[in-house]
C-alpha positions in Angstrom: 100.0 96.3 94.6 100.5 99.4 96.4 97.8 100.5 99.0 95.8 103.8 97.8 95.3 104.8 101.9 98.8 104.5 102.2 100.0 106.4 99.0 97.2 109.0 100.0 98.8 109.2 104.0 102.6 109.4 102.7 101.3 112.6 100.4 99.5 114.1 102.6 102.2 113.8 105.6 104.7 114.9 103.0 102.4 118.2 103.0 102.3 118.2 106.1 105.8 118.4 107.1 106.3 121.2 105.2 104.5 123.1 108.5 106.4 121.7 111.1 108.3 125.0 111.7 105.2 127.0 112.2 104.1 124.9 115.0 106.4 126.3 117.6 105.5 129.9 116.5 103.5 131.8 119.4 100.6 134.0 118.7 101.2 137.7 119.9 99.3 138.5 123.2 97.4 140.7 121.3 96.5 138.8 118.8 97.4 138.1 115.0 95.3 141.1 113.5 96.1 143.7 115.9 99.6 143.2 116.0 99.9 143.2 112.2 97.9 146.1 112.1 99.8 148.2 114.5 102.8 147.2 113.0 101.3 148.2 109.7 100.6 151.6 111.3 97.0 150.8 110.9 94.5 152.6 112.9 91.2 150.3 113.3 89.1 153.4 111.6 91.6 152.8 108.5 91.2 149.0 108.8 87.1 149.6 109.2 87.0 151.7 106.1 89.2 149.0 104.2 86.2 146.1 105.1 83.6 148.4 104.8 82.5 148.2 108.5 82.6 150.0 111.8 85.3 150.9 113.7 83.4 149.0 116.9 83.5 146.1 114.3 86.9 145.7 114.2 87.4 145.9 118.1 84.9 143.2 117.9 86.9 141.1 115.6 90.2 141.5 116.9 88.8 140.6 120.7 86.9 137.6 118.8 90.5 136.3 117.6 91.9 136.4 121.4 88.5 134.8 122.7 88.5 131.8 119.4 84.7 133.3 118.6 85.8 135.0 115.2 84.9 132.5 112.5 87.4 131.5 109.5 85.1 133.4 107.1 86.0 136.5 108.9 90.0 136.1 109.2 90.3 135.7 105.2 88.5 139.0 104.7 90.8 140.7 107.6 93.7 139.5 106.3 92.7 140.4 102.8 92.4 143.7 103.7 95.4 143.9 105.9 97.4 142.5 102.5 98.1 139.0 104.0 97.3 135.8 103.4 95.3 133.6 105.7 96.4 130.5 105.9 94.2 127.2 107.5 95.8 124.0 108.6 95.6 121.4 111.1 99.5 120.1 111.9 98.9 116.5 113.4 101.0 116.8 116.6 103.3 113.0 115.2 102.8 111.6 112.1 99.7 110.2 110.4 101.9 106.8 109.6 102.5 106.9 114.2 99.0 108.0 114.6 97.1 104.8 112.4 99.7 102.7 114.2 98.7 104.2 117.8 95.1 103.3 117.0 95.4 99.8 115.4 97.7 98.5 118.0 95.1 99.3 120.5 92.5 97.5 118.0 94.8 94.9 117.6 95.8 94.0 121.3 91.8 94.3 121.9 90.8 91.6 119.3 93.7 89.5 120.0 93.0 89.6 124.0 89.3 88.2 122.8 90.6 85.5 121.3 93.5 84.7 123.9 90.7 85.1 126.3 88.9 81.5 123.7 92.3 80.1 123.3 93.2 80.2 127.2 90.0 78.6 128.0 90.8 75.6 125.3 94.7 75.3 126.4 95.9 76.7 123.3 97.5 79.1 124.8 100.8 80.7 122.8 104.5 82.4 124.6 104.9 85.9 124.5 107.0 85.5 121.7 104.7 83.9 119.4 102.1 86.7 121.5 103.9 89.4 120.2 104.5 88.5 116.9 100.9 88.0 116.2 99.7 91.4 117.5 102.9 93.0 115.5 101.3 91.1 112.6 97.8 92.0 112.9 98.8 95.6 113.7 101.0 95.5 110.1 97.7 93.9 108.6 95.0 96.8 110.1 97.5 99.8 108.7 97.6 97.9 104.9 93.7 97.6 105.2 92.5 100.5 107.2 89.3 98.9 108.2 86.0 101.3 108.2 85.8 100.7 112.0 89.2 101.6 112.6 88.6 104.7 114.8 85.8 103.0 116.8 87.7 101.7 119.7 
């Protein structure tokens, strides 16, 4: 039986690769939307008139993209109207298969020092071979499961 969060993750990350060359790509100093625009031979009045707002408008929205104020709402309309596309996306910085494992080895090595904490107390105390192989265990288990409180630790 194949597990649904894990066919979802692998389709998803497949997606997701597809952006990886983006990622290194540096936004102009003067932003996206003036840069394109200038490069379009745009002046703002032309771009104003294309949105149907104020010149002072678009000042306000292409200083808004170099600040992070302007909202997403407001990119899809300028890029609209400067004939682009706007694309959304958030690129995980590793993988989302590396990022679950990040999280439930640090899950894992919590519960499993509890319960070392028990078994030291009672002398059942295992090597760190057996130690490891456990935690590499209950690591394998958490990913297969992805337990609801996953992300609380």
């Amino acid at each position: 039986m194949i597990n649904n969060n894990l066919l979802k993750r692998k389709q998803l990350q497949n997606t997701l690769d597809q952006f990886h060359p983006i990622i290194d790509l540096q936004k102009p100093q003067k932003g996206w939307i003036r840069a394109i625009r200038e490069v379009l031979g745009m002046s703002r009045s032309q771009l104003a008139k294309r949105m149907r707002v104020s010149r002072q408008r678009i000042f306000y929205i292409e200083e808004g993209e170099l600040s992070g104020r302007i909202t997403l709402n407001q990119l899809d309309k300028v890029a609209d109207s400067l004939d682009c596309i706007f694309a959304y996306c958030l690129i995980p910085r590793k993988s989302l298969e590396e990022t679950i494992r990040k999280q439930a080895k640090l899950l894992a090595e919590r519960l499993f020092k509890e319960v070392s904490h028990t078994m030291n107390l009672e002398n059942q105390s295992i090597n760190k071979n057996e130690n490891d192989e456990l935690i590499s265990e209950v690591i394998n288990n958490i990913i297969n499961n992805t337990p609801n409180d996953l992300w609380d630790y």
